[in-house]
N, C-alpha and C positions, 0 to 999 in steps of 0.2 A: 560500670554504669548501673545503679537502681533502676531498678523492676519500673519502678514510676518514669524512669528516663526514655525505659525501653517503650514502651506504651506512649509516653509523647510523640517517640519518634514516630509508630507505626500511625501514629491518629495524624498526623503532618503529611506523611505517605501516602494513606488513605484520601486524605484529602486534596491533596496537589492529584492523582490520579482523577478524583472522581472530578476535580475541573478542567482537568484535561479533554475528559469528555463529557462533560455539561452541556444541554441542548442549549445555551444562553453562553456565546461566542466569542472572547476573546481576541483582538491579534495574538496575545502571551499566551492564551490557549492553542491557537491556532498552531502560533510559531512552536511549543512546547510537544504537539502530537504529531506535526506534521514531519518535524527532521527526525525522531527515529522509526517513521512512516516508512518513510524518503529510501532511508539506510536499509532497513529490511525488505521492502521491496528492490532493491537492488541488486544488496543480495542475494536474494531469491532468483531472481530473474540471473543474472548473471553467473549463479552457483549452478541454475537448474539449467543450462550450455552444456555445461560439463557435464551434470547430473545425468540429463539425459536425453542432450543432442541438440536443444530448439530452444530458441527464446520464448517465454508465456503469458507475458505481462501485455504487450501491444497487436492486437487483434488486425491492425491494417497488414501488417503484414504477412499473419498470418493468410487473411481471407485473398490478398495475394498472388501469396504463394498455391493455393488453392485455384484463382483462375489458373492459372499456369500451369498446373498440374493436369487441370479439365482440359488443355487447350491440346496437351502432348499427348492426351489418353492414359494419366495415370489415377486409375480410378480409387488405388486405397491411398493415397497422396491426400485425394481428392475428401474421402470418409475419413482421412483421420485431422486434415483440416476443418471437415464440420462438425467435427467431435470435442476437437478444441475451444471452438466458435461455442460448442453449447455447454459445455462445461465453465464458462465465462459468464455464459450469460444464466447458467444458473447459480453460480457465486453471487452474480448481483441480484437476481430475484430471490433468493435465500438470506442475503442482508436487506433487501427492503420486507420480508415477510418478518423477520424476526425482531427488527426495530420498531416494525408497525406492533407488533404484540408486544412488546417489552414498554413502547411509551404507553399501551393501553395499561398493563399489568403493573410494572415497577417505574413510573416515571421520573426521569430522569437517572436513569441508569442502562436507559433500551440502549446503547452503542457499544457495552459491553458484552452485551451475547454475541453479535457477528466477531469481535475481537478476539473472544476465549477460542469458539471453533475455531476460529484460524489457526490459531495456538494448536487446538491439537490436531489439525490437519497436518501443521507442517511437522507433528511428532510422528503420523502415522507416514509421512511420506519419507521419515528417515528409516520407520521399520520395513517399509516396505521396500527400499533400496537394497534390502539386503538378498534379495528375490530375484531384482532386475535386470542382473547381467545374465541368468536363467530362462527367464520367460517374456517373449516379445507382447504378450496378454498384459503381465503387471506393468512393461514398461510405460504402453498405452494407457493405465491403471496411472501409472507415478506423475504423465504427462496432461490429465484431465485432471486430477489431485492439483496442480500448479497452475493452472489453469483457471479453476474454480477458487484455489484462494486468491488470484490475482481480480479475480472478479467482486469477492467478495468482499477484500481491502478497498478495492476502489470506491467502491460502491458506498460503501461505510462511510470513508473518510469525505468522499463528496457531499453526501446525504449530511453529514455530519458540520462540515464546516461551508455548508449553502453552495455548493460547486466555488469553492475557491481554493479548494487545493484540491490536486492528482498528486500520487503518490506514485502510480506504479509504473508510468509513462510519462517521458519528460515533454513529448511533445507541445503539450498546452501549455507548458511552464518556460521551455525556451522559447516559444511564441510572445506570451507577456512579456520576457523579460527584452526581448526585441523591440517590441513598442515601447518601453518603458526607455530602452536605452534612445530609441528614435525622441520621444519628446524631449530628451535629458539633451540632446544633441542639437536639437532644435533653435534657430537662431529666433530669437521675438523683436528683434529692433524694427521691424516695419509693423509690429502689435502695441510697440508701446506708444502709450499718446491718443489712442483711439480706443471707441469702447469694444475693440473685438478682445475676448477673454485670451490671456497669456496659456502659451503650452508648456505646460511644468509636468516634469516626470516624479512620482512617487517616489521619491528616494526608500523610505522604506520598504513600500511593495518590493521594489527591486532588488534589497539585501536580503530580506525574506528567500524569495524565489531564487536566489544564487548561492543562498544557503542551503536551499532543497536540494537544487542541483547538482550542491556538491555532495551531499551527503549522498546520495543516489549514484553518484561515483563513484565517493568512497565506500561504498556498502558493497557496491559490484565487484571492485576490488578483493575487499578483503570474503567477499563470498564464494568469488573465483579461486583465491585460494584455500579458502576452507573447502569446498570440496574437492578440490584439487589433494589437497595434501590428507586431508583426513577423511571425506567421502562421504555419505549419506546421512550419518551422524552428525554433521555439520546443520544441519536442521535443527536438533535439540536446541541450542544457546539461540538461537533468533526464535524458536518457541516459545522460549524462556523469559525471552525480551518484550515478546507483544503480551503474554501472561501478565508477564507487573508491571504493563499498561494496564491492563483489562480485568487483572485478576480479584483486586478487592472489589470494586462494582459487584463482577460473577460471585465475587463469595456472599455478601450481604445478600444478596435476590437469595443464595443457595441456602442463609442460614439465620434470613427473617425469620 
């Protein structure tokens, strides 16, 4: 391939990324950042079981598992659920500070700063796995680490596509796709002939969202086995992943 080929390619690259996350919204956008959203979150959350004993994506459970801990008297159960709790919720006030400053500074490019650090968050949480079966300190360290990017992705990707898509918890999403499937099921023969409006299911919302779903399965999957069979390093290649989402955005702000 010429030099000039190569360079079409990356300006097509560049470009399909930076509408992936263009503040001005898409479904094809939507749909294009949301399933390898979906996938890495999955992964993640399913890897980090293994990784390091707890799910860290869905906060209900944790907070929980927290009463429950306060109610039998285990008080570090108890601190290291509100450790969780706030490493979450500083993932997402760290992605609303830095898109807020990104649309003030580089507009139309603010949803790739929370995306890069995530990127190297989830690189430092592979370095630091190599610690973890040493010190119960970093493991607390690797489990706020997962915690705060889980915070962070959501956050992002909510902010991002107006709260119509969760990435990192399927909760909201097998919820819609339950009403969606409730109206698709819906019988209208005593609607039609009258002017009460007919109840029609999104057909698209709904392959969307079962598209999420499954990628969010499948990412659990194959996360589960990646740190299963090869360990903390398993983090690299999903860093890798949300990077050439996020990467050209971060490089252009880095090399105006």
């Amino acid at each position: 391939m010429k030099p000039t080929g190569y360079r079409h390619l990356a300006a097509r690259y560049s470009n399909l990324t930076a509408g992936m996350l263009a503040p001005e919204r898409t479904p094809l956008a939507d749909a294009w950042l949301g399933l390898p959203m979906t996938f890495i979150a999955g992964a993640t959350n399913a890897g980090g079981l293994l990784a390091v004993g707890q799910y860290t994506s869905h906060m209900s459970g944790i907070i929980s598992a927290a009463a429950d801990h306060a109610v039998l008297g285990s008080l570090d159960f108890v601190l290291a659920g509100a450790g969780a709790l706030l490493a979450f919720l500083g993932g997402a006030a760290t992605s609303a500070i830095l898109v807020n400053w990104g649309r003030l500074h580089h507009t139309g490019r603010e949803y790739s700063l929370p995306l890069t650090l995530e990127a190297l968050l989830l690189l430092a949480f592979g370095l630091l796995g190599v610690y973890t079966r040493h010190s119960e300190i970093v493991l607390g360290i690797e489990v706020a680490v997962l915690c705060f990017i889980m915070g962070l992705q959501n956050a992002t990707v909510t902010k991002l596509s107006g709260a119509k898509i969760r990435t990192t918890h399927m909760t909201g999403i097998v919820t819609d796709i339950g009403i969606e499937l409730g109206k698709l099921l819906y019988s209208n023969h005593r609607r039609r002939g009258t002017e009460r409006p007919l109840v029609l299911a999104d057909r698209e919302k709904l392959k969307l969202l079962s598209y999420f779903l499954g990628c969010f399965f499948f990412g659990g999957i194959v996360g589960a086995l990646g740190f299963n069979y090869v360990g903390f390093v398993f983090s690299v290649p999903l860093a890798l992943l949300v990077f050439a989402l996020a990467g050209p955005s971060a490089l252009r702000i880095l090399f105006r």
